[in-house]
N, C-alpha and C positions, 0 to 999 in steps of 0.2 A: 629446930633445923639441925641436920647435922653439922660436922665441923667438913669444911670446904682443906682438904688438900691441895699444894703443889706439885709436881712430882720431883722437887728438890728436898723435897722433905722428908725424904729417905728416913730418917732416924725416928720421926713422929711417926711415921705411916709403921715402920715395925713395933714401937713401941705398944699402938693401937693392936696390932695384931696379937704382941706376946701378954698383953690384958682382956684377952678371948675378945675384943669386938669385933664385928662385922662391917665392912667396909663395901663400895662400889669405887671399880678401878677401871679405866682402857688397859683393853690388850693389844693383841695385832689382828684380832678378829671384833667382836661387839664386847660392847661392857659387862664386865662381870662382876658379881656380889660375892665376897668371898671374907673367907676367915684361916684361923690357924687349924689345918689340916687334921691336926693331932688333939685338937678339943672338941669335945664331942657334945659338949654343952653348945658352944658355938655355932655345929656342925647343924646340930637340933633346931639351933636358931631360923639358921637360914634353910631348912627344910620349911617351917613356919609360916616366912616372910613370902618364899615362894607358893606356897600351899602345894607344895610338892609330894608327890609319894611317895612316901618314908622306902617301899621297895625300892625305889629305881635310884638307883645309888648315882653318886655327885663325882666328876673328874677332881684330878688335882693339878694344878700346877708345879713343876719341879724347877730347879736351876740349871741340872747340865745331868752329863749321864751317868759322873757319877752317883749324882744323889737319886737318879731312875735306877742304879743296882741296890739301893738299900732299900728299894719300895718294893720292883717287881723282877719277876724271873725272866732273863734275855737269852737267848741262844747266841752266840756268836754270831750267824747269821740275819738273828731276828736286830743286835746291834746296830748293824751294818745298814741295816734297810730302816732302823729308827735316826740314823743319826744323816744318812740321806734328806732326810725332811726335817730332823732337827736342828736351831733352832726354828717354828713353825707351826701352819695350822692343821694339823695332826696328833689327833687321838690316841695311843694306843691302849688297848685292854689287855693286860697281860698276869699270869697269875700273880699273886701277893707272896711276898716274902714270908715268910713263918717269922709270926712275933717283929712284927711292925708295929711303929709306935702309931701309924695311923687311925683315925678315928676308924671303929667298927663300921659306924652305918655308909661308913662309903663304899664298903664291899660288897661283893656277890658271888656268892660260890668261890670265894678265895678269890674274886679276880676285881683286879683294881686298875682305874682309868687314868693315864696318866699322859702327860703332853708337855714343854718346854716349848713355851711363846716365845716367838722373836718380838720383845718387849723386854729392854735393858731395865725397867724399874722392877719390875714382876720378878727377873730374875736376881735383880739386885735383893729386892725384899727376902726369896727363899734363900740364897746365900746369907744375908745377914739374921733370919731368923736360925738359920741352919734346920729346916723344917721345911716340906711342901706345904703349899694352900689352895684353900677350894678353888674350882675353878668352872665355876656355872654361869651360864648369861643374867643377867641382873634384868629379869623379868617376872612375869608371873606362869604358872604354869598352863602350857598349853595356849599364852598369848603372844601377841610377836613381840619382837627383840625391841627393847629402847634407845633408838641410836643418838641419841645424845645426853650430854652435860646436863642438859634443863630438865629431859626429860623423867631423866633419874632423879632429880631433884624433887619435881612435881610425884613422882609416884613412891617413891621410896622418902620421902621427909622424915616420916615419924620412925622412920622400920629401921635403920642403918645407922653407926656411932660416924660414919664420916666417909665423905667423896673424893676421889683425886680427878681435878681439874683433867682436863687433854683436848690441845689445839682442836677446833670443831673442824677446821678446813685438813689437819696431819690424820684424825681421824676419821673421817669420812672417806680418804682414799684407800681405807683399807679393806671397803667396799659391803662394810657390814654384815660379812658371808661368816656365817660359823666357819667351827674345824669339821674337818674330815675324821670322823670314827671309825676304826679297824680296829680288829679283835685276832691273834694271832690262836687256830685253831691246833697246828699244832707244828712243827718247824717247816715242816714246808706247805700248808695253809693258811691261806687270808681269808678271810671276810671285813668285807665293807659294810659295815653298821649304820653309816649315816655318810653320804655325799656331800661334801662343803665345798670350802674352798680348795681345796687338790681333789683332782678330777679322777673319778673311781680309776678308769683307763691308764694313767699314770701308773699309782700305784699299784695296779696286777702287772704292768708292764715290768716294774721295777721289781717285782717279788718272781715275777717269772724269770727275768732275764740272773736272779742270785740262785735261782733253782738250776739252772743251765749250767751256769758257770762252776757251781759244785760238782755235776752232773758229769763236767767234764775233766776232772780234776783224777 
């Protein structure tokens, strides 16, 4: 059985992470299976666990924006419209940094998925590892999402070094919706990759109305 987390446990739960294991966490969308970002042994792992396709490369979790400039390239603009939804459930794709300590197979064509949950541990944790972490739902590939404690328990036992507990009733109102995936084509293109929890309409609204306001400048 893995080892069962608090979320006060802050100090254990990095510790787990900076000795390459694999953990299942709440976020502020459904549970995720995750590791240290920058191990790629680890990374390997949970490609495995998921029986995922090594192509289809893994988000990451960050702490704040500064530690999104040391991952991916921003435009000033592209900033302004990440930090609108940040912290939250929003994806973005945006190219990689040259010479990031990130694991390789999370990339794709240089472009790397990155997102800041509104989830004070999640961010706690990348602050104290001073590292992003994976950030995939803790399911199998191409099955639905496991919205609970138990259920993770039951299907990930043998597969995972350890669980962080999280209120079933604080959890569940977060309505079990993925994030919303956008891919920044080029400073004044969006695309919507995956519809979640913020609603595609929104975010064209909001990348339209920065295209305006420069427009008018």
């Amino acid at each position: 059985m893995p080892i069962i987390f608090d979320k006060s446990d802050l100090e254990k739960i990095v510790d787990a992470f900076k000795a390459g294991q694999v953990l299942c966490l709440p976020t502020d969308t459904v549970y995720a299976i995750s590791c240290d970002a920058t191990n790629a042994q680890a990374v390997e792992r949970i490609y495995s666990i998921k029986k995922r396709d090594v192509n289809k490369p893994l988000p990451i979790f960050i702490s704040d924006m500064t530690m999104a400039m040391d991952y991916v390239q921003l435009s000033a603009k592209q900033s302004l419209f990440a930090a609108e939804f940040w912290p939250g459930p929003l994806t973005i794709i945006a190219t990689k940094i040259e010479n990031s300590d990130v694991s390789a197979n999370l990339t794709n064509n240089d472009k790397l998925a990155i997102r800041i949950p509104d989830n004070e541990l999640i961010q706690k944790i990348c602050t104290s590892l001073n590292k992003p972490i994976v950030a995939t739902s803790a399911n199998f590939s191409s099955k639905p999402n496991i919205i609970s404690a138990k259920g993770i328990l039951e299907e990930f036992a043998d597969k995972v070094y350890g669980v962080v507990k999280e209120d079933e009733i604080k959890h569940q109102s977060n309505n079990l919706i993925p994030s919303t995936i956008v891919e920044f084509i080029d400073d004044d293109a969006l695309k919507v990759v995956r519809e979640g929890k913020i609603a595609k309409h929104d975010l064209n609204a909001s990348f339209a109305e920065r295209n305006r306001m420069r427009g008018s400048r």
